[in-house]
N, C-alpha and C positions, 0 to 999 in steps of 0.2 A: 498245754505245752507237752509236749511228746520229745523227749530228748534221746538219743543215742547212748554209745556209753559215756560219761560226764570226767576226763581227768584235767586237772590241771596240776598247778605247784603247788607243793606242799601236800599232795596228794599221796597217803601212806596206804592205801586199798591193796592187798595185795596181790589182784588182778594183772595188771601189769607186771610187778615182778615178777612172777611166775612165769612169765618169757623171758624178760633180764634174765634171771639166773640159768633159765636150760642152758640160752645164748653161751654165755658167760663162761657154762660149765666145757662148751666144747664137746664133741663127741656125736653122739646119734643121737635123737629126741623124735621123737613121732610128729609130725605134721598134719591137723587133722583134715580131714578130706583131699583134694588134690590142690590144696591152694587156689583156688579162685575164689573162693567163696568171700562174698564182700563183706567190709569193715569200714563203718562212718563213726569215727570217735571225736566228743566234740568238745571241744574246749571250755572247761567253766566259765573263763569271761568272757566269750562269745556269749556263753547263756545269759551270763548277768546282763549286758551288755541289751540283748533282745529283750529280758523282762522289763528293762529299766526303757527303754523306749516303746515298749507294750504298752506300759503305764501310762507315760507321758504323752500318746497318742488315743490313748483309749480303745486297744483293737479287740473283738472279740472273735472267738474261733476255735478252729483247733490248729497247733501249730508244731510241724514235724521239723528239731532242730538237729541238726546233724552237722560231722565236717567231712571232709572230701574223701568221696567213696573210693577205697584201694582194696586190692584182693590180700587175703590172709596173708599170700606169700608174702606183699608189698611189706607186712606189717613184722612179720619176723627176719626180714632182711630189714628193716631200719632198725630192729631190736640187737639185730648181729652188729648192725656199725656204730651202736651207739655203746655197746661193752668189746666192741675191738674184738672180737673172735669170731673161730669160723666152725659151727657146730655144722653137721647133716640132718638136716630135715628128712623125715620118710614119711612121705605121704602115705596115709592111710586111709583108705574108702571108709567112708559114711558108711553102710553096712555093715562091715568086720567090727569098725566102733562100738555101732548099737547091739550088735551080737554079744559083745563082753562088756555090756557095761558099761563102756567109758563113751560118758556124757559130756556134749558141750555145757560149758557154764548154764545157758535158758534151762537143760533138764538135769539138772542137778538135784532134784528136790525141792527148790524157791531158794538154794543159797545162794545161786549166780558165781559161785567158785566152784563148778566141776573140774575135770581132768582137762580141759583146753579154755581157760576166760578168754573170753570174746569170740570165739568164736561161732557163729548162730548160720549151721548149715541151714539151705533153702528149706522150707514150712514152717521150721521150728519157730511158731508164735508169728508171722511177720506180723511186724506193726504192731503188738500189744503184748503184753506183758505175759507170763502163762498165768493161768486159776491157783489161786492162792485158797487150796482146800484145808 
């Protein structure tokens, strides 16, 4: 099983938050790349839900579970309406990013909490995790 990023309730990872609160805080925040870059975040009981009838079926495979693929921007515009404020996104190219450092959560060094979680511009790792050296 190959899952996406995994939130559900009761979920205190502070991935998420870290857009809540830009959101939150109102004002200018950087937006990384130009916003499209897509995001399939999957619901833990989805997950449960497919292990437990994996089982029950007896399926073997490999299996890429994901939920409904939206572009970044999609993701911090529900993050804006879900804390009621209206921050400025400034898109900023992939390039100028990697030029200073500021890594999407995949190259963080293995923490998956860099300077924008979740966001996983295009090569970075698709499909597999990065080398855990």
């Amino acid at each position: 099983m190959r899952p996406g990023p995994i939130k559900g309730e009761r979920d205190d990872a502070p991935d998420l938050y870290v857009w809540l609160v830009r959101a939150q805080a109102g004002g200018r925040h950087i937006g990384p790349g130009d916003g499209t870059d897509a995001l399939e975040l999957v619901d833990v009981k989805d997950v449960a839900r497919f292990l437990v009838m994996a089982i029950d079926r007896t399926l073997f495979g490999t299996f890429n579970l994901t939920g409904r693929s939206m572009a970044f921007r999609e993701f911090l515009d529900a993050c804006q309406r879900a804390v009621r404020s209206d921050p400025e996104w400034i898109w900023i190219p992939r390039d100028f990013l990697d030029d200073h450092h500021l890594e999407s959560d995949y190259g963080a060094q293995h923490t998956f909490l860099g300077n924008f979680p979740f966001w996983r511009p295009p090569g970075a790792h698709q499909g597999s995790l990065p080398n855990q050296e």
